[in-house]
N, CA, C and O atoms as a GROMACS GRO file, in nm:
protein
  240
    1UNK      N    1  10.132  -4.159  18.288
    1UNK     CA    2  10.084  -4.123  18.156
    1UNK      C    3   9.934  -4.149  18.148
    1UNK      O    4   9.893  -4.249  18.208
    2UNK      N    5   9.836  -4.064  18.072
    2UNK     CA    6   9.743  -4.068  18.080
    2UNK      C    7   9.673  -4.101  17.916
    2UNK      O    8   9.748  -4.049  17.833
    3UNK      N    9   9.595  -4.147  17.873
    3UNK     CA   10   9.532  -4.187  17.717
    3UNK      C   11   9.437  -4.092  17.718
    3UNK      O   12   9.402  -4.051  17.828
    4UNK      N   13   9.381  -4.042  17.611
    4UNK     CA   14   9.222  -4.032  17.574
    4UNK      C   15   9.219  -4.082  17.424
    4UNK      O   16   9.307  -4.072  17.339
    5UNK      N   17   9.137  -4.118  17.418
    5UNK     CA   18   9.065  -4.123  17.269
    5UNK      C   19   8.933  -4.074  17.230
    5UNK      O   20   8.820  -4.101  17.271
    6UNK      N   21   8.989  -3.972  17.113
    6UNK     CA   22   8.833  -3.910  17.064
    6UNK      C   23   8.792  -3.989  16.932
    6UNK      O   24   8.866  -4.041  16.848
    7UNK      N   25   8.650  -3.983  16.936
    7UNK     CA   26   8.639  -4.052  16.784
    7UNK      C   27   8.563  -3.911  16.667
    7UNK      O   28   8.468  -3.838  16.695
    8UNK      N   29   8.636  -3.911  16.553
    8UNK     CA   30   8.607  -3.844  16.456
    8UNK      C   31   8.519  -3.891  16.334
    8UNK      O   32   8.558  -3.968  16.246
    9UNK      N   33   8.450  -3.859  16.338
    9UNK     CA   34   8.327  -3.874  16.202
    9UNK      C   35   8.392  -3.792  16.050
    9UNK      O   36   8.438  -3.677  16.047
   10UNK      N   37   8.383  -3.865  15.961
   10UNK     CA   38   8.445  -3.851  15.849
   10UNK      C   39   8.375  -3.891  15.742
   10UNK      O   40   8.291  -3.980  15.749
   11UNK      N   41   8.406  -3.824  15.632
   11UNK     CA   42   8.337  -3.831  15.500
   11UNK      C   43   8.473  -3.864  15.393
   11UNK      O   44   8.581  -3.807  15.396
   12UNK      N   45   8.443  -3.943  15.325
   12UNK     CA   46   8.524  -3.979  15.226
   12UNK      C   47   8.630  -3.897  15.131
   12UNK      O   48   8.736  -3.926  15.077
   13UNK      N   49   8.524  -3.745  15.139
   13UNK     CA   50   8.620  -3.653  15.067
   13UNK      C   51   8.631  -3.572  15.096
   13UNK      O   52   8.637  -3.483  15.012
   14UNK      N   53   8.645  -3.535  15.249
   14UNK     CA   54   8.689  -3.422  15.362
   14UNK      C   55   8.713  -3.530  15.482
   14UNK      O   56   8.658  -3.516  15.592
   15UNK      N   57   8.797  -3.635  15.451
   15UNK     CA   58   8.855  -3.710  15.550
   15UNK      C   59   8.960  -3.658  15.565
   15UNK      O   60   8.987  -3.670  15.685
   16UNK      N   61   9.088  -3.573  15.481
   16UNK     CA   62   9.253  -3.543  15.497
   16UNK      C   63   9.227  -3.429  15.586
   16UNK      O   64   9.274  -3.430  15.700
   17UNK      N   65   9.144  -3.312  15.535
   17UNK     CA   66   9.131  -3.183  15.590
   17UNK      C   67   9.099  -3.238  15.774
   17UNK      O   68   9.159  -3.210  15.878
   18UNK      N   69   8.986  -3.320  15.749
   18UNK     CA   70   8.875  -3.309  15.875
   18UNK      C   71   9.018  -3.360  15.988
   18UNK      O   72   9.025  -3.303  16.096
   19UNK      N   73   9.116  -3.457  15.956
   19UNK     CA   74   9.184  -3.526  16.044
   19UNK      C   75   9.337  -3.393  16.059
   19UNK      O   76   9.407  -3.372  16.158
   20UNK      N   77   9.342  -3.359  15.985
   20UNK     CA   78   9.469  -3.281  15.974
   20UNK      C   79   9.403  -3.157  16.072
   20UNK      O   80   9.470  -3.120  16.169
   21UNK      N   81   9.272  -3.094  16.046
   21UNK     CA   82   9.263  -2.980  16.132
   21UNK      C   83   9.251  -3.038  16.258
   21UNK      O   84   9.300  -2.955  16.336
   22UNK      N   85   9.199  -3.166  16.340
   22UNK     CA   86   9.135  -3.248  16.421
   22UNK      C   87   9.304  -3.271  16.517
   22UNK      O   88   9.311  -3.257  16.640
   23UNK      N   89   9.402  -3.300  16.445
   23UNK     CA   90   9.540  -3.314  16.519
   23UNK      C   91   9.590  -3.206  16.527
   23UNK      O   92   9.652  -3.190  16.632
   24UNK      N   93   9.590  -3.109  16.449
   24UNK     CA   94   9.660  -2.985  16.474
   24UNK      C   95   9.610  -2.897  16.610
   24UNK      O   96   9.686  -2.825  16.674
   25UNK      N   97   9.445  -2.920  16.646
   25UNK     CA   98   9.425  -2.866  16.742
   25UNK      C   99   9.441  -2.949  16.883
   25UNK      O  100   9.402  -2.899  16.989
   26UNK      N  101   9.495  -3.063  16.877
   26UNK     CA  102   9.518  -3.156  16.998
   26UNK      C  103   9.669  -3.082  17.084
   26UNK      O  104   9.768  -3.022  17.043
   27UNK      N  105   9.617  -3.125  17.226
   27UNK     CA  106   9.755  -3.085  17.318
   27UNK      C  107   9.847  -3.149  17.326
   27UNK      O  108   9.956  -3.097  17.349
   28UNK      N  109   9.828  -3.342  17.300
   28UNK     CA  110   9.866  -3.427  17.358
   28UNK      C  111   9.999  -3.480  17.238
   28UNK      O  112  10.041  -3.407  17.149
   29UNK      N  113  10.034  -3.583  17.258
   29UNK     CA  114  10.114  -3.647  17.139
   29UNK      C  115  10.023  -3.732  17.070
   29UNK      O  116   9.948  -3.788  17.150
   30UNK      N  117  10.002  -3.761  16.957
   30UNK     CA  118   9.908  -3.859  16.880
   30UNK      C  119   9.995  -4.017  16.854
   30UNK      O  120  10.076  -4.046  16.765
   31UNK      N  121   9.945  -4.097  16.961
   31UNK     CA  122  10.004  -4.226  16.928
   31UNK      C  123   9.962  -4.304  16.799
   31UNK      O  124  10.033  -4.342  16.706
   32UNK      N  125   9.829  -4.317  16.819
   32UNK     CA  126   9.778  -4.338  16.675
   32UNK      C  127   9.633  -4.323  16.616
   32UNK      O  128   9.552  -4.280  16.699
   33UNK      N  129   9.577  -4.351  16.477
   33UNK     CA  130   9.492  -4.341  16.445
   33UNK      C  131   9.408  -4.451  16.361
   33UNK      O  132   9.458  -4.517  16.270
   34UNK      N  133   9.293  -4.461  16.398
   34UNK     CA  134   9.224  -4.598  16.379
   34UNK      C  135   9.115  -4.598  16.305
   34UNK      O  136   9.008  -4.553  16.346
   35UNK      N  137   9.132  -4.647  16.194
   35UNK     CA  138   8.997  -4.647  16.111
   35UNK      C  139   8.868  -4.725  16.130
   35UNK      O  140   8.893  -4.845  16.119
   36UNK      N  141   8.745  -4.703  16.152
   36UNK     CA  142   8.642  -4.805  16.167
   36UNK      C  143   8.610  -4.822  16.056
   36UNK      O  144   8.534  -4.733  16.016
   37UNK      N  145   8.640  -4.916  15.963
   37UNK     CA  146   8.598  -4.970  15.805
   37UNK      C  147   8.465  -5.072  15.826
   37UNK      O  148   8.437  -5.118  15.937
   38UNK      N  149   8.397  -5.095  15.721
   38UNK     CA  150   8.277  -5.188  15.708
   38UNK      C  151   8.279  -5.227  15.599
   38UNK      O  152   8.322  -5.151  15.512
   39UNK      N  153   8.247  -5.318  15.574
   39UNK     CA  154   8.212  -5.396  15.437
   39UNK      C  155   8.100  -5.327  15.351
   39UNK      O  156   8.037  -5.244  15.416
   40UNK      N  157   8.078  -5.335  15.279
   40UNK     CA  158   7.984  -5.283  15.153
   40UNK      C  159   7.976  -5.335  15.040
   40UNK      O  160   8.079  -5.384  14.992
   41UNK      N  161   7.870  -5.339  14.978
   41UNK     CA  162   7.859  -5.390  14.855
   41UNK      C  163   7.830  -5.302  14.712
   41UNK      O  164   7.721  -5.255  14.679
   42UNK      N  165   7.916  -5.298  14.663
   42UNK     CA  166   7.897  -5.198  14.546
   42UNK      C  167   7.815  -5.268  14.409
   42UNK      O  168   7.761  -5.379  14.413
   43UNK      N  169   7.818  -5.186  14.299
   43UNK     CA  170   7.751  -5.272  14.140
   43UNK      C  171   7.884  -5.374  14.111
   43UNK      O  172   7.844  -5.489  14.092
   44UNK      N  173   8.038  -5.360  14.102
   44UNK     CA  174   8.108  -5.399  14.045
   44UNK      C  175   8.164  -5.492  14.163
   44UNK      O  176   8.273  -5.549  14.160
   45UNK      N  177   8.077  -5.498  14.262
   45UNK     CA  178   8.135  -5.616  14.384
   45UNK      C  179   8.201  -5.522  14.564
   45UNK      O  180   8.189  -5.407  14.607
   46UNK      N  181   8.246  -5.610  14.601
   46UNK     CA  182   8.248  -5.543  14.724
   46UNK      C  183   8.387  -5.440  14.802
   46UNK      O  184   8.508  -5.458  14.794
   47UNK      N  185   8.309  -5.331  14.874
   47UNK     CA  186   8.420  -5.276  14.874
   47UNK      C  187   8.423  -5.243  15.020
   47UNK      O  188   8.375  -5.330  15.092
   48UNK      N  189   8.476  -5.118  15.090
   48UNK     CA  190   8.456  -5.054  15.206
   48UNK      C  191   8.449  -4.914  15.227
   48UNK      O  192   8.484  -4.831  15.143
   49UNK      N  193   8.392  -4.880  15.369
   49UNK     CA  194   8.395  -4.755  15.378
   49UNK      C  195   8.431  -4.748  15.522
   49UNK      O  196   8.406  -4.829  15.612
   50UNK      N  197   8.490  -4.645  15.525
   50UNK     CA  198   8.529  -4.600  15.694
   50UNK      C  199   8.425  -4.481  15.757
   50UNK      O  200   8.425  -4.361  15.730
   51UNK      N  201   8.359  -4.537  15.829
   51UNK     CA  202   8.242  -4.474  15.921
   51UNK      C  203   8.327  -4.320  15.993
   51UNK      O  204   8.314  -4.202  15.962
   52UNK      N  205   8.416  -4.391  16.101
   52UNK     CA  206   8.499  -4.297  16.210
   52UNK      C  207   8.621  -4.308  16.216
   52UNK      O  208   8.659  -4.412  16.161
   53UNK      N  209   8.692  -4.254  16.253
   53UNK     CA  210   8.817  -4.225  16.345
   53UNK      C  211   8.848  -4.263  16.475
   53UNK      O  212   8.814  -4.186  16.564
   54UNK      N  213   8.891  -4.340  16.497
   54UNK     CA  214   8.948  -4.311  16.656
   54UNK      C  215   9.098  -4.268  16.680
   54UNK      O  216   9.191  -4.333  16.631
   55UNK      N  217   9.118  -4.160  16.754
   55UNK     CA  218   9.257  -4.088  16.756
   55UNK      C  219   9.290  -4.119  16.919
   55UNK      O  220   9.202  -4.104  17.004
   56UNK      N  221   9.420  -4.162  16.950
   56UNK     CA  222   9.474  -4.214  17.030
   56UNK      C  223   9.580  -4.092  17.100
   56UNK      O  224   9.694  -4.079  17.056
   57UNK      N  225   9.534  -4.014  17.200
   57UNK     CA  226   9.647  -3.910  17.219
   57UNK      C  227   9.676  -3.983  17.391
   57UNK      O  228   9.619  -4.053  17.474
   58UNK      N  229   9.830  -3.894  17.369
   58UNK     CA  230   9.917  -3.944  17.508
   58UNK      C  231   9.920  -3.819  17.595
   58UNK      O  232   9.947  -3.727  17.518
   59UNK      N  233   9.906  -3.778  17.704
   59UNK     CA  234   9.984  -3.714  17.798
   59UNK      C  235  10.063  -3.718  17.885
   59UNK      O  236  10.083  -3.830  17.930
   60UNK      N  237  10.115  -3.642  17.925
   60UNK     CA  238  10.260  -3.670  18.004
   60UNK      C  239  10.195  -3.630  18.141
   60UNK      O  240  10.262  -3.632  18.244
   0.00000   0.00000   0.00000
């Protein structure tokens, strides 16, 4: 069995589309998917944001 992982760049409000078209065009099986989150600080206190993607596909 072989891994790759691609990483996907994402925006907060074309994150569903960007990942849904991003697996639909994969060959492999998708084991899983990994958010890179960061800390942030907002007016009302602190929150996060997710930078990337990392997508985990399998081959046979």
């Amino acid at each position: 069995m072989k891994y790759k992982v691609h990483r996907l760049e994402v925006k907060h409000d074309t994150m569903q589309e960007k990942l849904e078209q991003f697996i639909n065009k994969l060959d492999g099986e998708v084991i899983s998917v990994l958010p890179d989150i960061r800390p942030t600080m907002m007016f009302l206190g602190g929150s996060a944001k997710v930078d990337f993607l990392l997508i985990v596909e399998k081959f046979n």
